[in-house]
DRENMAR-923981 format. One record per residue: x, y, z of N, C-alpha, C in turn; residue in one letter. Coordinates in steps of 0.001 Angstrom, whole numbers, padded with zeros to 6 digits, always signed. Layout:
<sites>
XYZXYZXYZa;...
</sites>
This chain:
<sites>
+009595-024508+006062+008256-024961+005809+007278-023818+006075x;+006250-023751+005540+004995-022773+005467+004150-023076+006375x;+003969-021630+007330+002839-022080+008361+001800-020864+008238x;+000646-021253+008181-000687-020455+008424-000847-020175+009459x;-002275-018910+009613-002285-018600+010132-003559-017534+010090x;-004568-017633+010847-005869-016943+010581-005596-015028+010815x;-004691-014977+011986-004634-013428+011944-002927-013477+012242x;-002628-012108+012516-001251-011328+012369-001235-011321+013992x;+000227-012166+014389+000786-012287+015945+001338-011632+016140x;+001591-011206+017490+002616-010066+017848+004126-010064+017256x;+004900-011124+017100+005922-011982+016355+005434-011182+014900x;+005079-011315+013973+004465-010603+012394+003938-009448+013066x;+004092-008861+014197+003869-007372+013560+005365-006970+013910x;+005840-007493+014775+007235-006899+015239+008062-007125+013515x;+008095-008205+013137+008803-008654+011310+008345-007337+010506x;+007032-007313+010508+006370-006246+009508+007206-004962+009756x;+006978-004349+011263+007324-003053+011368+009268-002718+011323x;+009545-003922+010990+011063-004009+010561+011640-003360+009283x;+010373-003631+008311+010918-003829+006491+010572-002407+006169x;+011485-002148+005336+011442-000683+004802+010783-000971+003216x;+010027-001561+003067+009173-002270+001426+008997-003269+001818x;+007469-003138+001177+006703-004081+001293+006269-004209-000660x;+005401-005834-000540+004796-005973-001710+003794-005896-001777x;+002671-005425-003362+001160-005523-003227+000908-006034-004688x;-000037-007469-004054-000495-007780-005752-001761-007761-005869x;-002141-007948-007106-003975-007934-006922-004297-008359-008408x;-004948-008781-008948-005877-009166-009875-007288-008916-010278x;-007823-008838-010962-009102-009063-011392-009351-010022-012565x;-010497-010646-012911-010908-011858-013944-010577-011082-015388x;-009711-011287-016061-009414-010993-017322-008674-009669-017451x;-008050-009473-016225-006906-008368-016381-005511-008792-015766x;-004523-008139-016142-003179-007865-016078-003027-008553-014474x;-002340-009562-013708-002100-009078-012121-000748-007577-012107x;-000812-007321-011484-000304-006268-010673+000652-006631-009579x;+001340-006000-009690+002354-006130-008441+003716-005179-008590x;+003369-004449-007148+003819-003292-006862+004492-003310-005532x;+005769-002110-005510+006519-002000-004513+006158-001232-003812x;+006228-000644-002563+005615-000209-001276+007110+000299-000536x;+007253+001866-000226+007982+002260+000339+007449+003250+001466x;+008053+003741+001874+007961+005649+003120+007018+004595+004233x;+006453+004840+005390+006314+004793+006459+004854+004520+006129x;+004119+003730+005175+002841+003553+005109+001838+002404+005148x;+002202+001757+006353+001956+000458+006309+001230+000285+007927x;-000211-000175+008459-000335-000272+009421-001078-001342+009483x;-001036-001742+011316-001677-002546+011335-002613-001860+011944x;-003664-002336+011962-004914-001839+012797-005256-002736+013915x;-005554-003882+013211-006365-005150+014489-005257-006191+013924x;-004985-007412+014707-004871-008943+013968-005524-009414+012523x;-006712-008674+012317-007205-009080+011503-007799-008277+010354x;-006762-006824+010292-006905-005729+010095-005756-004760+009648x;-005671-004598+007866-004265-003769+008058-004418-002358+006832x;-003633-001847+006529-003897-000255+005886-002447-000164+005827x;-003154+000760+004078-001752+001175+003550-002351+002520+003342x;-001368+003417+003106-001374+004439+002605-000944+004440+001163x;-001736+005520+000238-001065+005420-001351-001057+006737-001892x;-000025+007090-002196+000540+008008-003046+000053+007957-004560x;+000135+008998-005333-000254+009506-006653+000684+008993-007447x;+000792+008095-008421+001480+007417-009263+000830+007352-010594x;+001642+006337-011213+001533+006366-013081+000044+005991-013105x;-000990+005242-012447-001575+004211-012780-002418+004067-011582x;-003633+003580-011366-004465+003725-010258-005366+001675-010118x;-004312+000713-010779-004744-000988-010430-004701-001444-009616x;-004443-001000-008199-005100-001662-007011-006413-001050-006836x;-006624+000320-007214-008221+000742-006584-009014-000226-007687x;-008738-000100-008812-009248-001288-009975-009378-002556-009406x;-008499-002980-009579-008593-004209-009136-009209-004962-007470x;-009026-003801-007097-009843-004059-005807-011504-004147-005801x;-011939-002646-006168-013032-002868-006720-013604-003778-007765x;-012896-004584-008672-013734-005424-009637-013552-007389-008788x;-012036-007306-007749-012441-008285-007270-012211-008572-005953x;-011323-007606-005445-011369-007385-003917-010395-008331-003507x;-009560-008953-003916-008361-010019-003671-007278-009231-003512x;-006190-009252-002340-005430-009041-002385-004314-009378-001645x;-002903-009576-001853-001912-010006-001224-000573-009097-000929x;-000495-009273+000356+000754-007918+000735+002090-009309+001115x;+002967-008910+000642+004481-009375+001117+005624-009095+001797x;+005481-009481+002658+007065-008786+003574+008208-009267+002857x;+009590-008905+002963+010866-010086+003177+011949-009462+003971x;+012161-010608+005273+013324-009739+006145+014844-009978+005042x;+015135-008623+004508+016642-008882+003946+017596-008652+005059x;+017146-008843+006589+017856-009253+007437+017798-010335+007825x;+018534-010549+009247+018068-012029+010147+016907-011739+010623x;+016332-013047+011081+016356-014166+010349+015712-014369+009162x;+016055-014834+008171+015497-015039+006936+014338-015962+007125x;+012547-014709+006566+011851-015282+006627+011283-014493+005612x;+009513-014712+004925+008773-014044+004203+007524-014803+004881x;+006807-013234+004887+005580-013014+005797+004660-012678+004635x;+003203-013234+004024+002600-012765+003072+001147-012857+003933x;+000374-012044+003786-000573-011677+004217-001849-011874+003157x;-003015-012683+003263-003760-012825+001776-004997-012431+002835x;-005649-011079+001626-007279-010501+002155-008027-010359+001281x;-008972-009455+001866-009720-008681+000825-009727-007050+001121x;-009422-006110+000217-009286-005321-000258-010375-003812-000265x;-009972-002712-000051-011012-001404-000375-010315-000300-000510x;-010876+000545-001623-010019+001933-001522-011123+002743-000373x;-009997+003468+000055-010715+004439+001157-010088+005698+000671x;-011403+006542-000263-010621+008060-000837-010795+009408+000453x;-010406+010028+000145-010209+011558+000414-012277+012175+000805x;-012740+011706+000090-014415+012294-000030-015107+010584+000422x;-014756+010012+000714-015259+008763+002200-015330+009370+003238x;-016880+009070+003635-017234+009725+005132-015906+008689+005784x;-015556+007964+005637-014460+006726+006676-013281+006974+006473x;-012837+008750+005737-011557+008655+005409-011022+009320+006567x;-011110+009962+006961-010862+010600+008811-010448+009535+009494x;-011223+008321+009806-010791+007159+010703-009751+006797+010293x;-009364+006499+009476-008122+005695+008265-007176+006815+008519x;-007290+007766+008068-006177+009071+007692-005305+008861+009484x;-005784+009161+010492-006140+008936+011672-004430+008477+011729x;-004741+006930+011351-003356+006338+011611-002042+006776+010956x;-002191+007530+010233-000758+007926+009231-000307+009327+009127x;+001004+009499+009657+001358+010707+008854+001277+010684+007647x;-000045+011688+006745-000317+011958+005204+000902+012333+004969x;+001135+011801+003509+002819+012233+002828+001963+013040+001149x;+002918+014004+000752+002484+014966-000040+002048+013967-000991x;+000725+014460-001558+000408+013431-003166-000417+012812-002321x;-001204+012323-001159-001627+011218-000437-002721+010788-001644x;-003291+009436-002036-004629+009198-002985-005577+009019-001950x;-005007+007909-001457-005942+006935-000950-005572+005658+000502x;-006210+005260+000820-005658+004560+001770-006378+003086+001720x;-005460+002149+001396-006131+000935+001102-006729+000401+002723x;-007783-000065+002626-008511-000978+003951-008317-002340+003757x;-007830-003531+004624-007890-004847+003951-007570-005371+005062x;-008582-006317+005021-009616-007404+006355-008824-008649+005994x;-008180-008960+006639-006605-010350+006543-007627-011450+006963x;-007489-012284+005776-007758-013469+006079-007094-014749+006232x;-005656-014694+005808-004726-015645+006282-003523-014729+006439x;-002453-015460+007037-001255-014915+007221-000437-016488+006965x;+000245-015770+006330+001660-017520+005717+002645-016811+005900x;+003724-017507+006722+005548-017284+006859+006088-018644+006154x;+007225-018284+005518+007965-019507+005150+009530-018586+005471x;+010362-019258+004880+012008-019707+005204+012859-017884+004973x;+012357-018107+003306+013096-016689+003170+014575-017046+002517x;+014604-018478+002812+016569-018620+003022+016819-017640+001069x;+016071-018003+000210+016337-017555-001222+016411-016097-001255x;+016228-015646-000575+016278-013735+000146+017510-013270+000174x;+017910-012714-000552+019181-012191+000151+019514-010972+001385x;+020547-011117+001830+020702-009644+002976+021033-008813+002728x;+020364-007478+002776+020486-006127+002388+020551-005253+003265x;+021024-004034+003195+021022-003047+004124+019998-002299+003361x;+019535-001663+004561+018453-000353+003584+018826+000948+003739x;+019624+001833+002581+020455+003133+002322+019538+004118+003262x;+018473+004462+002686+017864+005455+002159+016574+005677+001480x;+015378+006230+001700+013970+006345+001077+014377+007183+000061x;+013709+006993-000822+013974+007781-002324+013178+009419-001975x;+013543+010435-002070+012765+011832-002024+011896+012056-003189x;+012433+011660-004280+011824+011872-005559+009845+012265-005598x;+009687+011268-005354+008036+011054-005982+007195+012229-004678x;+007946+012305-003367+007384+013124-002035+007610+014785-002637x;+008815+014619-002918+009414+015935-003942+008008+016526-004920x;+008106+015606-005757+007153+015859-007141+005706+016424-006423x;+005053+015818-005767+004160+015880-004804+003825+017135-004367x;+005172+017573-003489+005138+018780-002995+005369+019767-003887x;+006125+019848-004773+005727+020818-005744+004822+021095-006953x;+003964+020115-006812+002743+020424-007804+002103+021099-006924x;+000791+021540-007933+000010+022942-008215-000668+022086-007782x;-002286+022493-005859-002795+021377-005619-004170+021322-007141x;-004299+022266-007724-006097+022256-008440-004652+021416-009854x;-003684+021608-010303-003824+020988-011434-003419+019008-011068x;-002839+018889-009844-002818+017771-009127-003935+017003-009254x;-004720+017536-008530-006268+016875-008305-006907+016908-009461x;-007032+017744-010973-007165+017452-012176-006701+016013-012742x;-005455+016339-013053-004780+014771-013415-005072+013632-012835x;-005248+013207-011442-005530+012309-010754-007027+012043-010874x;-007982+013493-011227-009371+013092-011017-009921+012745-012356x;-009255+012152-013697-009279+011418-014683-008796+010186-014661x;-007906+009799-013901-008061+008122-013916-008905+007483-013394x;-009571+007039-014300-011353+006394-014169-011056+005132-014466x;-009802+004524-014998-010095+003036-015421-008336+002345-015311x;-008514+001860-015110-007203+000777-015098-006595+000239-016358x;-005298-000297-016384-004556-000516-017960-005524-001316-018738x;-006266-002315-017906-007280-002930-019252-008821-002423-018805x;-009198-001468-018371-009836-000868-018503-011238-001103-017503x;-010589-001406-016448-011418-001485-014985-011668-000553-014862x;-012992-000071-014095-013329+001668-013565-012440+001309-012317x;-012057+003005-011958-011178+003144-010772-012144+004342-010266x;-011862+004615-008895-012367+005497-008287-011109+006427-008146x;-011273+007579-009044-010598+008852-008320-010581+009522-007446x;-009454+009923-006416-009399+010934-005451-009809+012275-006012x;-010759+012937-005205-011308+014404-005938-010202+015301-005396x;-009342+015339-004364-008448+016130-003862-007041+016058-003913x;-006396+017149-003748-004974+017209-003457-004435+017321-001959x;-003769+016020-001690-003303+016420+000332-001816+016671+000219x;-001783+017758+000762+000124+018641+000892+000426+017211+002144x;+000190+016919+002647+001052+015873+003938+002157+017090+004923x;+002673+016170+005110+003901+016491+006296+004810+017214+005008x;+005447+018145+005206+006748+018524+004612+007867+017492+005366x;+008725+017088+004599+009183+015738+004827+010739+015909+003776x;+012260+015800+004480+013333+015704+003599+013585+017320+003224x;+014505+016713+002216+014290+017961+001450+013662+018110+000057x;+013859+019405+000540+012567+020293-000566+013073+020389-001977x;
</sites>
């Protein structure tokens, strides 16, 4: 059965800081929802009522979209261990870029990983656990190097080019571009 819950208990942060992926969906009024997978070490909590992601340089920039046009958003745990449960977290939403006087505070909590964009801000307004039993159990191998890779070997001025043209989302939300390129931690291999 499904239980609410106004903020994140010590119990949901201990679950959270378990999962090696997390989920992120988001919407806006007359666009696409979204929903995206969440890997590497970028997930915090801040307060009970208070959590941050970190985001990497990818195909597509529809959470800063979609955040900005409606500010809804939902993060998903699932233990593919014991005990089988799913932890979903429903807020509201902000990109926090690179050229935000507030990006220092944010950055603060995370080792930056090469490619860093942005760091989502999002003020939890419920927290729901249910069963999970439909989950299956997984082991978790291995973080993918790939995309940290790509990252680290781009050029930072033609990086921050490419990235500082996505202005709009697949149906054509304005997005806020990161003006910069962040090298992060050297991390794996090279």
């Amino acid at each position: 059965m499904a239980e609410f819950s106004d903020t994140l208990t010590d119990a949901h942060v201990a679950m959270i800081g378990k999962q090696p992926v997390f989920f992120v969906a988001t919407a806006a009024e007359g666009a696409r929802i979204n929903l995206s997978p969440k890997g590497y070490d970028a997930f915090r909590v801040l307060a009970p009522d208070r959590v941050a992601y970190l985001d990497l340089g990818g195909s597509g920039n529809e959470t800063n979209a979609h955040l900005m046009a409606d500010g809804r958003i939902t993060l998903m745990f699932c233990n593919f261990q014991q005990p089988a449960l799913i932890l979903r977290i429903y807020g509201r939403g902000r990109p926090v870029l690179p050229q935000d006087p507030e990006w220092e505070q944010f950055a603060a909590h995370f080792t930056l990983l090469p490619g860093t964009r942005q760091i989502f801000d999002i003020a939890v307004e419920s927290v729901q656990t249910s069963c999970g039993w439909g989950v299956p159990l997984m082991a978790f191998e291995r973080e993918r190097e790939t995309l940290k890779k790509a990252h680290r070997q781009s050029n930072p001025s033609e990086w921050a080019a490419r990235h500082a043209i996505r202005l709009a989302s697949i149906d054509g939300l304005p997005a806020r571009p990161t003006d910069r390129y962040i090298a992060g931690e050297a991390e794996g291999p090279a």
